[in-house]
C-alpha positions as CSV (number, residue, x, y, z in Angstrom):
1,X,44.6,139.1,220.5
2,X,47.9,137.9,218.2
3,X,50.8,137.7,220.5
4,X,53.1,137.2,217.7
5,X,53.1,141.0,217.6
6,X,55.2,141.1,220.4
7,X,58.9,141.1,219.4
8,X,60.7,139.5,222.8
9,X,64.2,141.5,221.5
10,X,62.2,145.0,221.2
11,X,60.3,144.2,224.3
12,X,63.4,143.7,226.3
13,X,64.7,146.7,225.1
14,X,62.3,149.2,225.8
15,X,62.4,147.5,230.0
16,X,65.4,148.8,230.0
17,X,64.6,152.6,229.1
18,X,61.5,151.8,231.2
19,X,63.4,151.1,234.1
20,X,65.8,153.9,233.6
21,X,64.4,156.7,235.3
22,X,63.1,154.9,238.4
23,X,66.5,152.8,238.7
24,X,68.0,156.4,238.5
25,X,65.7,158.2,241.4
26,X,65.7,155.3,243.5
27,X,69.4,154.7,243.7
28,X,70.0,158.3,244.6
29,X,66.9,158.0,247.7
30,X,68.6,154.7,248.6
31,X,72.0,156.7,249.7
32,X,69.7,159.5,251.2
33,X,67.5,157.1,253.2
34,X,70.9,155.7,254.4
35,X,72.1,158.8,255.7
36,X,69.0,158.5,258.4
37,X,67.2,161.2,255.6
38,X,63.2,160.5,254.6
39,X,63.1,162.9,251.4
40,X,59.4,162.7,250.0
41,X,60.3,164.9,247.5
42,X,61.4,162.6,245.0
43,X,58.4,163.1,242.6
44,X,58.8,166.8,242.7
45,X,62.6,166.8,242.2
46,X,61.9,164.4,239.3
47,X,59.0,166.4,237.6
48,X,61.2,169.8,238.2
49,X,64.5,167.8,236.2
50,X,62.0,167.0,233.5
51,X,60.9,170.5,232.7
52,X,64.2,172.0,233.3
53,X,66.3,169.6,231.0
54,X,63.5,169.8,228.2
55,X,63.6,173.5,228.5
56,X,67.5,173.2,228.4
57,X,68.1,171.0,225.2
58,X,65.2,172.9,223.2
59,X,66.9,175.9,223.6
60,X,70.3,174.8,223.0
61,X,70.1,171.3,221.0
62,X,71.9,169.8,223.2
63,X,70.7,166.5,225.2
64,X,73.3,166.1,227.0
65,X,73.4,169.8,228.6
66,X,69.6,169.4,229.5
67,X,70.8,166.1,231.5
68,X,73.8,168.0,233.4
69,X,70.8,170.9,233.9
70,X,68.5,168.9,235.3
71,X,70.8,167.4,237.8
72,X,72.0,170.2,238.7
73,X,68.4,171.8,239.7
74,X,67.6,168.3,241.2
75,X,70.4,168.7,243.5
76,X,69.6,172.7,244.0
77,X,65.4,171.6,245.2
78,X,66.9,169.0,247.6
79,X,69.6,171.3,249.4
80,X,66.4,173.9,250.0
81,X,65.0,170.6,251.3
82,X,68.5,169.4,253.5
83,X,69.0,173.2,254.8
84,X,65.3,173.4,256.5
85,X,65.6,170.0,257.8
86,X,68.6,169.8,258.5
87,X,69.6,173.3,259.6
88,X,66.6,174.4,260.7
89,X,65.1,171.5,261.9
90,X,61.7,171.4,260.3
91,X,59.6,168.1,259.8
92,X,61.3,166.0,257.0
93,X,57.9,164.1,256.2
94,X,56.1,167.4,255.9
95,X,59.2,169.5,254.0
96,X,59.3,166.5,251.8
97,X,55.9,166.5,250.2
98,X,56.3,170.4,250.4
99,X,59.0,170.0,248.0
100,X,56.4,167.5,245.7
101,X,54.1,170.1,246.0
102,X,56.7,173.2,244.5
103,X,58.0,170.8,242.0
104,X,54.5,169.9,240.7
105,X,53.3,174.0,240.7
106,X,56.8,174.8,239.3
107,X,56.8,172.3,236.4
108,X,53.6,173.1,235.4
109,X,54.4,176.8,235.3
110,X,57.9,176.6,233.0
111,X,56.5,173.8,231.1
112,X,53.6,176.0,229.6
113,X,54.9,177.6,226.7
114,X,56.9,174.2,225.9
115,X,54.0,171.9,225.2
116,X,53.5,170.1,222.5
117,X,57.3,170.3,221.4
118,X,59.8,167.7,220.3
119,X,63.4,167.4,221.9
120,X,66.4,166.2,220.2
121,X,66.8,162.9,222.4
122,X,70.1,161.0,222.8
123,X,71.7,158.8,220.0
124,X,71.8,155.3,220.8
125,X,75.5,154.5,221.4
126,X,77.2,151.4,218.6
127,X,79.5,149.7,221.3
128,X,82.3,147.7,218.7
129,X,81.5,144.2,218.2
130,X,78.9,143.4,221.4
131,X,76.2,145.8,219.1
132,X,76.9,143.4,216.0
133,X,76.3,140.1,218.4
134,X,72.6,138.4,216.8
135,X,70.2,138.7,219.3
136,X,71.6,140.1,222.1
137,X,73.4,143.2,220.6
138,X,70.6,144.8,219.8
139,X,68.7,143.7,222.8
140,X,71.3,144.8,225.2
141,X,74.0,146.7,223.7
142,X,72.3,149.6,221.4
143,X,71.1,151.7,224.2
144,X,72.0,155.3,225.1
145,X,74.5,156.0,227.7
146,X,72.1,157.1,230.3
147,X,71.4,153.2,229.9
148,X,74.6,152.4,230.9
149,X,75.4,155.3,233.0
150,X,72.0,154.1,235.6
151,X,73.2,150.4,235.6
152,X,77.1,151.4,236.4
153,X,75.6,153.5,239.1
154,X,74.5,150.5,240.6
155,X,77.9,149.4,241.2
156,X,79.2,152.3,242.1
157,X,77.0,153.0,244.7
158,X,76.9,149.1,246.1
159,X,81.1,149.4,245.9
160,X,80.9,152.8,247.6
161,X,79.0,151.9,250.9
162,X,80.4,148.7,251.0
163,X,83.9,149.0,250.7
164,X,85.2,153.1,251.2
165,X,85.6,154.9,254.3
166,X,83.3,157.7,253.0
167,X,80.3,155.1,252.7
168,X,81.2,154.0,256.0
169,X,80.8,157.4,257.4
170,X,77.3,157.4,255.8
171,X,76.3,154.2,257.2
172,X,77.4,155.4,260.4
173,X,75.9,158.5,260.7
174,X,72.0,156.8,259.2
175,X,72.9,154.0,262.4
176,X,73.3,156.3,265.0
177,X,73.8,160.2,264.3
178,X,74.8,161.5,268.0
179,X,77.4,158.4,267.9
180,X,78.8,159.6,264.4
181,X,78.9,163.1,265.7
182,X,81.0,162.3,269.4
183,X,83.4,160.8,267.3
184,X,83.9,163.7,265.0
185,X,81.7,163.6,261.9
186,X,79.9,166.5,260.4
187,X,76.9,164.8,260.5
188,X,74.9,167.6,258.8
189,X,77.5,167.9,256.1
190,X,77.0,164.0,255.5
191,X,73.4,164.4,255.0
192,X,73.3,167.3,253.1
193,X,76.1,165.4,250.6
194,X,74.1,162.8,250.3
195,X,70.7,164.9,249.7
196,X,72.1,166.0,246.6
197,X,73.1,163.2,245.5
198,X,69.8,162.4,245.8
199,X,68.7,165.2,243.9
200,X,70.7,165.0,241.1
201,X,70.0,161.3,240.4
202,X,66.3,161.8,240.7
203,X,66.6,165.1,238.2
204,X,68.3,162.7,235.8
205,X,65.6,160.1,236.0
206,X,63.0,162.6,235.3
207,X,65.0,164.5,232.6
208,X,65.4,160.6,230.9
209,X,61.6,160.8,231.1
210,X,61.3,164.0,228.5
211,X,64.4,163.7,226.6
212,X,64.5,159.5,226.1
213,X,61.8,158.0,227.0
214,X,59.2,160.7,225.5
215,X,61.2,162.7,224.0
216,X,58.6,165.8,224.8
217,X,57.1,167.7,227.4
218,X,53.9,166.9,229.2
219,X,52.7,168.4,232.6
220,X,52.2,165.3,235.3
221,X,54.8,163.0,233.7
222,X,56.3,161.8,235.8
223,X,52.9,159.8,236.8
224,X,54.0,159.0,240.4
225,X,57.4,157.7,239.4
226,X,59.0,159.0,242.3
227,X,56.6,157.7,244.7
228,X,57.3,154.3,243.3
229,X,61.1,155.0,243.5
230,X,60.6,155.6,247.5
231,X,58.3,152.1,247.3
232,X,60.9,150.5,245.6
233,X,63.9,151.6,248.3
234,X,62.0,150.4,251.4
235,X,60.8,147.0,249.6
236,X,64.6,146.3,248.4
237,X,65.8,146.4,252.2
238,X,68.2,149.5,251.3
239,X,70.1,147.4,248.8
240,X,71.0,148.1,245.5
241,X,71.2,144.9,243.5
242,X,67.4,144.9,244.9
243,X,66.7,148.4,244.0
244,X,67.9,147.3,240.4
245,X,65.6,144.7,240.2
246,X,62.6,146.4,241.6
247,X,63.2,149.3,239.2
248,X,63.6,146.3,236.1
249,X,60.4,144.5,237.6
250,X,58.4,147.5,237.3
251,X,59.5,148.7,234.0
252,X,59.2,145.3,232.8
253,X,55.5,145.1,233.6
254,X,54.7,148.7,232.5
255,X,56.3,147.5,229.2
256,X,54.3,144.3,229.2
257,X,51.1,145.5,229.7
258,X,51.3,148.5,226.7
259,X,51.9,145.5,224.7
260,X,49.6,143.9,225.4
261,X,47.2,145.8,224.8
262,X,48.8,146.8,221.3
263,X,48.4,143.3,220.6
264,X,45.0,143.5,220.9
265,X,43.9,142.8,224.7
266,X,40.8,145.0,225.5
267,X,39.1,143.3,228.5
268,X,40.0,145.0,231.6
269,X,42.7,147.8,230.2
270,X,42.2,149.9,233.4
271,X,43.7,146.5,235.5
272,X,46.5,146.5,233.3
273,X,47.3,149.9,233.5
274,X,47.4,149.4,237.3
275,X,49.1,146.1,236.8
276,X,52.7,147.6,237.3
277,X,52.1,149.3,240.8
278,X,50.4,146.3,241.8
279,X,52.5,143.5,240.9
280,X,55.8,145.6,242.0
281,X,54.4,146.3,245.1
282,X,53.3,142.6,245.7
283,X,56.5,141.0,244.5
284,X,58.6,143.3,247.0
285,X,56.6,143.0,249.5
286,X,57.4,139.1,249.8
287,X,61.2,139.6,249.1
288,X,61.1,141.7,252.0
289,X,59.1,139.5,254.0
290,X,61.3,136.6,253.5
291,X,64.3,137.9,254.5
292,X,66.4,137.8,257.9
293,X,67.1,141.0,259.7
294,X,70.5,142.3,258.5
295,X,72.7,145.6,258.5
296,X,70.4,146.4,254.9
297,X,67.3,147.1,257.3
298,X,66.0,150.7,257.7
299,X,69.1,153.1,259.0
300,X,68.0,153.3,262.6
301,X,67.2,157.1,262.6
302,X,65.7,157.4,259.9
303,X,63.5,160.1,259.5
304,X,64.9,161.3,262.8
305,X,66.2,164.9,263.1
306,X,69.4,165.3,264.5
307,X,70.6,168.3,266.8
308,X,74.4,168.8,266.8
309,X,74.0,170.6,271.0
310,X,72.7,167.9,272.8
């Protein structure tokens, strides 16, 4: 095995488009979740933005359009999911891996005629001066904006349920719905905001998966990305500075391990190939363990349905 293979500026690089698309689904389940919502459906919602925004910038050349596409059917498979749980009140455990299940057949079936193809992927954005720095420019700063556009989500979403009224609201409502609702709050309307936000962020995560990250179509590739999004949420404690680093731990060991074995480790390639569900898992299991119940814990009713005439 020759380890000088490995260039530590290229390796740090590709974690980042690794992480992108989990960082992406998991931030928008982590606002769901807090809304008192379990959506299982991240996986399908991911797999369905994949197709859909491949499909999109074949057909038009445009990257950017199959990106707004794919968030925009993200957000269109979760409503289906908010309206019969939310409306009509069906089971959000068993709607939610109904909803992996369509996204799966769906993909598969508008992905067909698609295989095999190559998509015109984003250019890599030169940010003035910071992308000329030695080192780090091109380690951090030569990235495309999706990149940029997951990490400043981050922030936006920490800022937003921290600090404005309407995060407050959402809080409130994932603490105690009937509460939320005797003091005036649409609490449907909350939830079903918030489910496609949801949607949308995991139809951009798996669209970065087709146009970015393999910049081609191939049925199942999302390879349980969402499911390790939903991992990631409950492990962070509902935060997302945790969520980030979850999503950064993961791609940084899925990265890892390819190298490796590019480098020229054989013995037990099936253990490193699981290495990165593993080790994610294990790592946020003892963040979680080690820290003190807080207002980050699991939104009291989650999962719970909510009827608006009792």
């Amino acid at each position: 095995m020759d380890l000088s293979n490995i260039n530590p500026i290229l390796l740090i690089a590709s974690i980042m488009i690794s992480a992108t698309p989990i960082l992406l689904a998991a931030l928008g389940e982590m606002v769901v979740e807090k809304s008192g919502v379990l959506n299982l459906g991240v996986e399908g919602m991911m797999i369905s933005g994949a197709v859909i925004g491949f499909i999109v910038a074949i057909n038009t050349g445009a990257p950017l359009l199959g990106f707004a596409t794919a968030a925009v059917a993200g957000a269109v498979l979760s409503l289906s999911f908010g309206i019969l749980t939310q409306v009509l009140l069906s089971n959000q455990v068993a709607t939610g891996l109904g909803l992996t299940l369509l996204g799966l057949g769906l993909s598969s079936l508008l992905g067909k005629p698609y295989e095999g193809m190559k998509a015109e992927t984003l250019p890599k954005l030169d940010i003035p001066v910071l992308g000329d720095l030695p080192v780090v420019g091109r380690m951090l700063f030569s990235h495309d904006i999706m990149v940029y556009l997951s990490l400043a989500l981050v922030v936006a979403v920490w800022a937003f349920l921290k600090y404005t009224r309407a995060g407050l609201i959402l809080r409130a409502v994932g603490e105690s719905h009937d509460s939320a609702h005797a003091l005036g709050y649409k609490v449907v309307r909350v939830r079903l905001l918030a489910i496609m936000f949801g949607g949308a962020c995991a139809g951009l995560g798996g669209a970065y998966l087709s146009l970015v990250r393999v910049p081609q179509w191939t049925e199942g590739m999302t390879a349980g990305a969402g499911w390790i999004a939903l991992a990631i949420v409950v492990f962070a404690s509902w935060r997302a500075g945790r969520v980030l680093i979850g999503a950064y731990l993961f791609g940084g060991i899925t990265v890892l391990q390819l190298n490796l074995q590019a480098a020229g480790l054989t013995w037990g390639v099936q253990y490193l190939s699981m290495s990165p569900y593993l080790i994610t898992i294990l790592v946020l299991v003892f963040i979680s363990s080690n820290r003190s119940r807080s207002n980050h814990d699991a939104p009291a009713t989650l999962g719970r349905t909510f009827h608006a005439t009792r």
